[in-house]
C-alpha positions in Angstrom: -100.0 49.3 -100.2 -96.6 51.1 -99.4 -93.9 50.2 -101.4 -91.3 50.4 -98.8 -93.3 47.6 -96.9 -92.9 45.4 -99.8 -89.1 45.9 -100.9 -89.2 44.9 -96.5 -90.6 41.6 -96.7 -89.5 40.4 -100.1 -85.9 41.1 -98.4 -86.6 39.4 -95.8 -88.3 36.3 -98.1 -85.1 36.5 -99.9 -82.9 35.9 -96.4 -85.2 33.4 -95.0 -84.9 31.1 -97.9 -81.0 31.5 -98.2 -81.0 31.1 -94.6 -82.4 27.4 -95.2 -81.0 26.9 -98.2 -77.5 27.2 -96.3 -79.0 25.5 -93.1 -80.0 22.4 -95.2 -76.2 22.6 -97.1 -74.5 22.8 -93.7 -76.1 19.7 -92.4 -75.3 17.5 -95.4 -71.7 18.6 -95.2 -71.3 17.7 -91.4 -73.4 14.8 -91.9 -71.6 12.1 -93.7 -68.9 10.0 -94.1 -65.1 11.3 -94.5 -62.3 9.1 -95.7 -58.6 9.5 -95.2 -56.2 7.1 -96.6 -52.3 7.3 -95.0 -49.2 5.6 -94.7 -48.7 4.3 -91.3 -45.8 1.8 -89.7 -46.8 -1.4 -88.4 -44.7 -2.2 -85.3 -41.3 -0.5 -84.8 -39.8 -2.7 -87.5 -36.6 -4.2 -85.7 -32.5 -3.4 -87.8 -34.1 -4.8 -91.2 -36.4 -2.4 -92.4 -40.2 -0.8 -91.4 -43.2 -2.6 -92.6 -46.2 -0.5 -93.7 -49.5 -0.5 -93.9 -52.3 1.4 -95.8 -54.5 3.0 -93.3 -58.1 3.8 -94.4 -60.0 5.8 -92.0 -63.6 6.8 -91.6 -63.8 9.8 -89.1 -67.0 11.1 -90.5 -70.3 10.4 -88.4 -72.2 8.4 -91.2 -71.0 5.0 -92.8 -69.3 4.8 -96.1 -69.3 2.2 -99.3 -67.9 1.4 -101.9 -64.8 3.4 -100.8 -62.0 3.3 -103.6 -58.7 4.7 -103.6 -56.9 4.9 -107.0 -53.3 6.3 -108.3 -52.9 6.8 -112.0 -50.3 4.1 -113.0 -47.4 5.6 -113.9 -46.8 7.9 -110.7 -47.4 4.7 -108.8 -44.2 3.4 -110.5 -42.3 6.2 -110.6 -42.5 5.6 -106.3 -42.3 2.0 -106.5 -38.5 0.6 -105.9 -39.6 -2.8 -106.3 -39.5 -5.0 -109.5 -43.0 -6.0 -111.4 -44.0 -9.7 -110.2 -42.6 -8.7 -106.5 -45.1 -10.2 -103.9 -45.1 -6.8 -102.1 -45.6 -4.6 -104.7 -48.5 -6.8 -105.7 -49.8 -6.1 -102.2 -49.4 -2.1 -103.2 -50.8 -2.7 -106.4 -54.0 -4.5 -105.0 -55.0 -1.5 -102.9 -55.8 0.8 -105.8 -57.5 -2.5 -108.0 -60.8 -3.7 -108.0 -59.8 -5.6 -105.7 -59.2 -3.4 -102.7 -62.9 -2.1 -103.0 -63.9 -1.5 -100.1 -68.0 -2.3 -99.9 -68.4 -0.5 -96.0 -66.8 1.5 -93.8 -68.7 2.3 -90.5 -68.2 5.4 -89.3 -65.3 5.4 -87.2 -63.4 2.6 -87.9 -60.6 1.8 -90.0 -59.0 -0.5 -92.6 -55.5 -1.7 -92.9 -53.2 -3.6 -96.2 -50.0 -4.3 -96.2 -48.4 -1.3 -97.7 -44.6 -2.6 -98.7 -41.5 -2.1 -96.8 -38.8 0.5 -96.4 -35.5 -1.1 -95.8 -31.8 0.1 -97.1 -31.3 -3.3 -99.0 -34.8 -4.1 -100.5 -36.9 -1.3 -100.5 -40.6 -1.6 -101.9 -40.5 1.9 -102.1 -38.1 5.0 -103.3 -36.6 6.6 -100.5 -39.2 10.0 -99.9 -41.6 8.9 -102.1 -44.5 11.1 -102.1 -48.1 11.2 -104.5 -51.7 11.7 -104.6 -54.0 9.2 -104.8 -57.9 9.5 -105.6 -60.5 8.4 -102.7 -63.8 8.0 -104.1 -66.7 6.6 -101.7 -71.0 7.4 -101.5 -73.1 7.1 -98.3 -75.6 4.9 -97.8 -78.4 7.7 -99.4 -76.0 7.3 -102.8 -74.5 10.3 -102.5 -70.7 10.8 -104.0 -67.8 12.3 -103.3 -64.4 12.3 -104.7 -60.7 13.7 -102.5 -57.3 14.2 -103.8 -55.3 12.9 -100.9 -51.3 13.5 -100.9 -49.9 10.3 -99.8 -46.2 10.5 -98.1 -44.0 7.2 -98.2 -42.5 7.2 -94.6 -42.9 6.1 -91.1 -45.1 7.5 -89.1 -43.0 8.2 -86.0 -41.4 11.2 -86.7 -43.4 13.5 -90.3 -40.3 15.0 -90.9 -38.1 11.7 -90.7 -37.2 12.1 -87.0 -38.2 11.6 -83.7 -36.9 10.8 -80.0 -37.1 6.8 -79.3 -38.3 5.4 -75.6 -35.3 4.3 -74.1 -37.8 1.6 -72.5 
C-alpha cells in the first residue's frame, strides 16, 4: 500500500466530514425562528404626543415560543420619564415581566403592546432614550437562543428624528 494514496483519502475523509459537519450547521442556522423586538409609532399621533408600541417580529421561517424580552431594571428606569404607579409605564414594565411571555410566535407574524408615549408635556419616556434589551425564545424542537437587541426610544418615521410629511 502506498503511502501517498493514504495521506489522499484520509484528506479527503477529513473534508467530507467537515463538509457535512458545516452542511448540517448551515441548515440549523437558516432554519429557525428569528425574533426582533423594536419601537414603532402607532398612527401619526395628532399635536399631543406619539403613541408607541412594542413590535415583536418573527421573520425567521420556523415558529417560535416562549419568546421573552427582558431589560435589567435599572437601565429601564434610567429611560423611563414617567413616575412608578403610572398606568403607562406599567404597560412598559409588563412587556419585560412574566407577564409579557410570549407562548408562540408563528413564523412571520408579529406582536404588538402598548409601548408608552412621547409627548413634550407627559412623556413616558426621556427624550432619545436608547438600551438593550434581552430576547430569549426556543423552537418548537427545544432549541435556545439568546439576542442582545439595542432598543431606540423614537418614532419610526424618520431614524434619525426627521422625515418629509405627505402633504395629503
Amino acid at each position: 500500500m502506498d503511502i501517498g494514496s493514504v495521506l489522499v483519502a484520509t484528506a479527503a475523509l477529513i473534508v467530507s466530514i467537515l463538509s457535512f459537519y458545516f452542511s448540517i450547521k448551515s441548515w440549523r442556522e437558516s432554519n429557525r425562528p428569528l425574533i426582533t423586538a423594536r419601537t414603532t409609532s402607532f398612527g401619526s399621533g395628532g399635536n399631543v404626543g406619539i403613541p408607541l408600541s412594542l413590535l415583536v417580529e418573527n421573520t425567521g421561517n420556523r415558529p417560535a415560543k416562549n419568546v421573552r424580552l427582558t431589560v435589567e431594571s435599572d437601565v429601564l428606569e434610567s429611560a423611563l420619564a414617567a413616575k412608578p404607579g403610572d398606568t403607562l409605564r406599567k404597560h412598559v414594565e409588563s412587556c419585560f415581566s412574566d407577564r409579557g411571555i410570549i407562548p408562540v410566535l408563528a413564523n412571520g407574524k408579529s406582536v404588538s403592546n402598548g409601548f408608552g408615549f412621547l409627548s413634550a408635556d407627559d412623556p413616558t419616556w426621556k427624550a432619545h432614550s436608547r438600551f438593550e434589551i434581552n430576547v430569549t425564545y426556543q423552537d418548537l424542537d427545544g432549541s435556545r437562543y439568546k439576542h442582545r437587541i439595542p432598543l431606540i426610544i423614537a418614532d419610526d418615521a424618520g431614524f434619525a428624528g426627521g422625515h418629509w410629511s405627505d402633504p395629503k
